[in-house]
Structure formats: structure tokens, C-alpha cells
C-alpha positions as CSV (number, residue, x, y, z in Angstrom):
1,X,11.8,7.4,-42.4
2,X,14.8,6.1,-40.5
3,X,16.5,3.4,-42.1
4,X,19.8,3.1,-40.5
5,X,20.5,1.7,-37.1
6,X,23.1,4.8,-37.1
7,X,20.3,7.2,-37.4
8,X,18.3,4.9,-35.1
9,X,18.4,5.4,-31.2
10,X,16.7,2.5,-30.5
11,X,18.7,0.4,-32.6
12,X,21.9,2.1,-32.4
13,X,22.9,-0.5,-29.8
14,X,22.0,-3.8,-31.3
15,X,19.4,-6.2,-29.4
16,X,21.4,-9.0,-27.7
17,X,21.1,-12.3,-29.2
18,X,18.2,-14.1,-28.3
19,X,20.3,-16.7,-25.9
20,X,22.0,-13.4,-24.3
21,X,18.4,-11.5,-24.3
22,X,16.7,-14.5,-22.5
23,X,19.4,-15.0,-19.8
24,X,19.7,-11.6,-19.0
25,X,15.5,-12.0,-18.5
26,X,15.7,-15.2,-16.8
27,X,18.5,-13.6,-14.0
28,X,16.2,-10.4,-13.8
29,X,13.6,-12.6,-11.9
30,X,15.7,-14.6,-9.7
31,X,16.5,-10.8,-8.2
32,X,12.9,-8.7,-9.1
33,X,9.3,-9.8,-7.8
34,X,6.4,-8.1,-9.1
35,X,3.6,-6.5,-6.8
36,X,0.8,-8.2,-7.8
37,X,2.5,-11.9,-7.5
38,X,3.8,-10.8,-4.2
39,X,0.4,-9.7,-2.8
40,X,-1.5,-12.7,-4.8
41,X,1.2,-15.1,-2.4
42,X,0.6,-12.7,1.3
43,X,-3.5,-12.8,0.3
44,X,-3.5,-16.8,-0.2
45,X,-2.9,-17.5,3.5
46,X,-0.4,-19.4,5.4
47,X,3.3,-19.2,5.0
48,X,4.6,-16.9,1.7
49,X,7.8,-18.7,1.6
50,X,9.7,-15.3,2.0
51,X,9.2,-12.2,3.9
52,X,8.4,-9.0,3.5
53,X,10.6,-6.4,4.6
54,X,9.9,-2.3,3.9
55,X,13.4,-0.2,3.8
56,X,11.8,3.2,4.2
57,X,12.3,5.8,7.2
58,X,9.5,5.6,10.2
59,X,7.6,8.2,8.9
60,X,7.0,6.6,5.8
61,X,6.3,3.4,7.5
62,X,3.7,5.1,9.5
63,X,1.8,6.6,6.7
64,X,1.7,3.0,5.2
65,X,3.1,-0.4,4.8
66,X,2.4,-3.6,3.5
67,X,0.6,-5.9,6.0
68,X,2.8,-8.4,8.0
69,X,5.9,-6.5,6.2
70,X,9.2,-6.3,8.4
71,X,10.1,-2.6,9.3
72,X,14.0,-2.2,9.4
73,X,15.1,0.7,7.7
74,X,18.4,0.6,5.2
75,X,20.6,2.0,7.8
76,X,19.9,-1.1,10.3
77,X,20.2,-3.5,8.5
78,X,23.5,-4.4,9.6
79,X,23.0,-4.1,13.3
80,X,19.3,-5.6,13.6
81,X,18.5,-7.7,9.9
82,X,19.6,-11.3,12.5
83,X,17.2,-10.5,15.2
84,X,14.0,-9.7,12.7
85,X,14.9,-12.1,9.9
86,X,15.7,-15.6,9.7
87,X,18.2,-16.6,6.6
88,X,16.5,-19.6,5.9
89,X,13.6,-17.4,4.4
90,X,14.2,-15.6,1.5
91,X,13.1,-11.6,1.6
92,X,11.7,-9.4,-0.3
93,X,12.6,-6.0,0.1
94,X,10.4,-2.9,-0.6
95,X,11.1,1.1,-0.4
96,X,9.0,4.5,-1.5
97,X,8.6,3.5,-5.4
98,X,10.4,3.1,-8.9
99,X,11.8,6.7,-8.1
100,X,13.4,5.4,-4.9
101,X,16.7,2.8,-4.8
102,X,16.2,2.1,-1.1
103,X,14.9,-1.6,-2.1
104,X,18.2,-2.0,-4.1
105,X,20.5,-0.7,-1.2
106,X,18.4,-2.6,1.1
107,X,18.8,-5.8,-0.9
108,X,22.5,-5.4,-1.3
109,X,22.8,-5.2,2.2
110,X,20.8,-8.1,2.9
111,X,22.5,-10.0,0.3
112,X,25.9,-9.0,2.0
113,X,25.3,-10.2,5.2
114,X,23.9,-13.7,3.4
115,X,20.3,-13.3,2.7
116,X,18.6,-14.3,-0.4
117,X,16.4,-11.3,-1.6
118,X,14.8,-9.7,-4.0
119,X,13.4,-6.5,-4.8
120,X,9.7,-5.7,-5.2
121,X,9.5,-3.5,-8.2
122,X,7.3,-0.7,-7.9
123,X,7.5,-0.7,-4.0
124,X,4.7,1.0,-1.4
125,X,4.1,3.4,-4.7
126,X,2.9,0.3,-6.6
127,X,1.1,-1.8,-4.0
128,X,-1.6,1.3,-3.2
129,X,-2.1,1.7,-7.2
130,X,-2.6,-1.8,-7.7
131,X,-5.2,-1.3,-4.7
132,X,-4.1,-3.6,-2.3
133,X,-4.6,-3.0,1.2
134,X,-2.3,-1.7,3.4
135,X,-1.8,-0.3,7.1
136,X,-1.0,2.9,8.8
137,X,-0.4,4.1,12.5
138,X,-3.9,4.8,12.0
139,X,-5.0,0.9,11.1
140,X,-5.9,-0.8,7.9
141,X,-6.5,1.6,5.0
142,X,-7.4,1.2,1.5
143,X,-7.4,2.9,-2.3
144,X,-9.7,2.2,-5.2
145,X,-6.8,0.9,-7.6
146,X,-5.7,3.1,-10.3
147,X,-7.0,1.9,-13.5
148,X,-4.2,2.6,-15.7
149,X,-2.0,0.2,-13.2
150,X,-4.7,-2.1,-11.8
151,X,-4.1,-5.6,-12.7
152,X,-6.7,-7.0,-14.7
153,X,-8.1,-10.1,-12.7
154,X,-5.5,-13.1,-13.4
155,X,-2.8,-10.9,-15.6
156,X,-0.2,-8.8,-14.8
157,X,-1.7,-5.4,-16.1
158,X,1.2,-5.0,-18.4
């Protein structure tokens, strides 16, 4: 049995203090949304409050995106983010998955130009697992969600 927080690798860094612990949470949301609020928001009709914005290459895009989501890959965001977004609306950027940091370099670059964003964690990846509907060059398209990531009706899942 391990009984020292020096023979411990979980506890060989100490947990921050509770105050520390819950404003390091609290900022975490102000710059992460999860999948399931943000497709509980898009599927309630009317205006999200935000929009949606997917980072990925066309390709990608093609093979799938999250309805009524903003296509404006990382690398034009500079040059095209003021004719497809409006800065009074706050985005919220997606890419491939938790594997990809597209949604993080996309968000930076929003932010930079004077956005307010935040990431969708779990990206396109997430959204098809969860088994919301999504499109494709092809038209809508849809996946039985993945029980082991499905939310459970009203909860997160996790």
C-alpha cells in the first residue's frame, strides 16, 4: 500500500486548496462548453446566443458538421472571421475531436482579433457519439449514439 504522497503519483503534487481548486473550475467554463449543452441550446429553437463556428479543413467539413455551424477554417480566420461573424455574439469554436487543438488555435485567434469564444470540448468527434444530428455534402445524416458517451436524458453522461 502507498502511504506517502512521495511514493504517490497522484498526490505527489498536492491538490490546490479548495478556493484555488474552484476558481481554476469556475474560469474553465467561462472558456469550455460541453456538447450536449451546446446542442440542447441549437435544438431549443430560436437564437443560441452564440454561434457555432467549425475550424476544420473542407474536407472534413464535407464529411460532416454541426447544423447552422460557421465554416472558416483556422487559417482564415484573420482575413474572413469580420465578414461571417458578428462580435456582438459570442462563438463557439469546434475542430476534429479531443485529439485535435484546432478549436484552441481557432479560439485564440478569435479571441485575438476580439471575439469572445469558447471551445466545444469533444468537437465533431463528440457531437456524432453523443448522436446528435449532423450534415454532410451529402445532406442531414445521423448515428445511433454511443452508449458509453450518450448522455443520459437530462445529465451530462459523465
Amino acid at each position: 500500500m502507498i502511504n506517502t504522497t512521495s511514493e504517490n503519483p497522484v498526490l505527489r503534487v498536492a491538490p490546490a486548496a479548495p478556493a484555488e481548486a474552484a476558481a481554476y473550475f469556475r474560469a474553465s467554463l467561462a472558456f469550455h462548453a460541453d456538447v450536449s449543452d451546446v446542442a440542447a441550446v441549437l435544438a431549443a429553437g430560436g437564437d443560441p446566443g452564440f454561434a457555432v463556428l467549425d475550424s476544420r479543413s473542407t474536407e472534413s467539413w464535407d464529411q460532416g458538421h454541426v447544423p447552422g455551424a460557421v465554416h472558416l477554417p483556422t487559417s482564415l480566420i484573420a482575413e474572413q472571421a469580420e465578414q461571417l461573424l458578428d462580435k456582438s455574439v459570442p462563438v463557439v469554436t469546434y475542430c476534429w475531436g479531443p485529439g485535435c487543438n484546432g478549436a484552441t488555435r481557432a479560439a485564440l485567434a478569435l479571441a485575438e482579433l476580439g471575439y469572445q469564444v469558447k471551445e466545444m470540448l469533444g468537437g465533431f468527434e463528440y457531437w456524432v457519439r453523443e448522436g446528435f444530428a449532423y450534415e454532410t455534402w451529402q445532406g442531414p445524416a445521423h448515428r445511433d449514439a454511443d452508449p458509453l458517451t450518450a448522455p443520459v436524458e437530462g445529465e451530462c453522461g459523465c
